[in-house]
PLY file of the C-alpha trace (Angstrom):
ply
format ascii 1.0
element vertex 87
property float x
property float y
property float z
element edge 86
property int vertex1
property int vertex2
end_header
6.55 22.60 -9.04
8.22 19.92 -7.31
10.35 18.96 -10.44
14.09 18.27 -10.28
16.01 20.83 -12.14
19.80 21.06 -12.84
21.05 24.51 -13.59
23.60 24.33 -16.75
27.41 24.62 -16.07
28.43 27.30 -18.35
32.23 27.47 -17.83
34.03 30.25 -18.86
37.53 31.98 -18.40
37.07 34.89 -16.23
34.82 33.85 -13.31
36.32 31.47 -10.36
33.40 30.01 -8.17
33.63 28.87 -4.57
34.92 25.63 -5.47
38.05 27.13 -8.01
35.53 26.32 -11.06
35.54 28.65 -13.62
31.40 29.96 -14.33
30.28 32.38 -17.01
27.07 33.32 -15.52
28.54 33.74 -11.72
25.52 36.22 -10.77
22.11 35.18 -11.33
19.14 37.53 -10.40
15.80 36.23 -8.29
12.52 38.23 -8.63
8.92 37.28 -7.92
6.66 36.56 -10.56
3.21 36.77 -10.40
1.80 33.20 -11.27
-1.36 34.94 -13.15
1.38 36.30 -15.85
2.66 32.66 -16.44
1.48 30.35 -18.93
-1.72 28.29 -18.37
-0.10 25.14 -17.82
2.81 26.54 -15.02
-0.42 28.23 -13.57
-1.65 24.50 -12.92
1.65 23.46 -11.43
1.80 26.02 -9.21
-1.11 24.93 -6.49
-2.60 27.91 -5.83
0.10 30.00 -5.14
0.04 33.68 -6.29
3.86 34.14 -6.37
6.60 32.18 -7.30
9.99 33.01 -7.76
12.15 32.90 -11.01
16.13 32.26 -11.33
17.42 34.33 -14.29
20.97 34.78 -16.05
22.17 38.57 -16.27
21.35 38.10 -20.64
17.48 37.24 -19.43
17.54 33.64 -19.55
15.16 31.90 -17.29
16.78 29.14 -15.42
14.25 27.99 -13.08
11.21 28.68 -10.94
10.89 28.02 -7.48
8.02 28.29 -4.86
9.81 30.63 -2.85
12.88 33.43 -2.75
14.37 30.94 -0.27
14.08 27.73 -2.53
15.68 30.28 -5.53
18.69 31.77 -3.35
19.59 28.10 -2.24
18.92 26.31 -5.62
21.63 29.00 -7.25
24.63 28.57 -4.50
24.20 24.59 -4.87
25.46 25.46 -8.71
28.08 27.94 -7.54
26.19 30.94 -8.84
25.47 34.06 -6.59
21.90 35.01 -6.11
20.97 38.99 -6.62
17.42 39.66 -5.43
15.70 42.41 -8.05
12.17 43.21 -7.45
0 1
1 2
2 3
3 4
4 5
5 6
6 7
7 8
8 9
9 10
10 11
11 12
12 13
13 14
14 15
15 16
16 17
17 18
18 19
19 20
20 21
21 22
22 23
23 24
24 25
25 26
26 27
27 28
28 29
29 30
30 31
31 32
32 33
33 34
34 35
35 36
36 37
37 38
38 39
39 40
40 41
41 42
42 43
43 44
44 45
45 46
46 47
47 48
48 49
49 50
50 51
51 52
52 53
53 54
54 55
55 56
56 57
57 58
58 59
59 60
60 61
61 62
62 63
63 64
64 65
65 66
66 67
67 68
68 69
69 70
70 71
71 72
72 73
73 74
74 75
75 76
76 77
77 78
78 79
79 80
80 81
81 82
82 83
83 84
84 85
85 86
């Protein structure tokens, strides 16, 4: 879990971020995910953790997993997205 990950920079028209940039996907949603429900192989990654948290786009689209909500919330500003916390 301790993989570097960049977040794409989908640009679009509509959406200023922080910075003046324009961003499609401005909001991005955080929610816990149980590691039993992931695949085998993230299961080994995640060191015996039992929750982990996942980075989405509002279409779905998994961006990233983190260890924790923390870790998400801060991994989206760095990319000029805002975090929403669903549960």
């Amino acid at each position: 879990m301790n993989t570097k990950f960049e977040l794409p920079n989908t640009a679009g028209p509509d959406v200023q971020t922080k910075a003046g940039n324009p961003a499609e996907n401005a909001i991005v949603y955080v929610r816990p995910v149980a590691v039993a429900d992931l695949p085998e192989t993230l299961q080994r990654q995640a060191e015996g953790l039992a929750t982990i948290y996942s980075v989405h786009r509002p279409d779905g689209e998994r961006l990233a997993l983190v260890v924790d909500r923390n870790l998400a919330f801060a991994l989206a500003r760095e990319h000029d997205m805002a975090p929403v916390y669903v549960h």
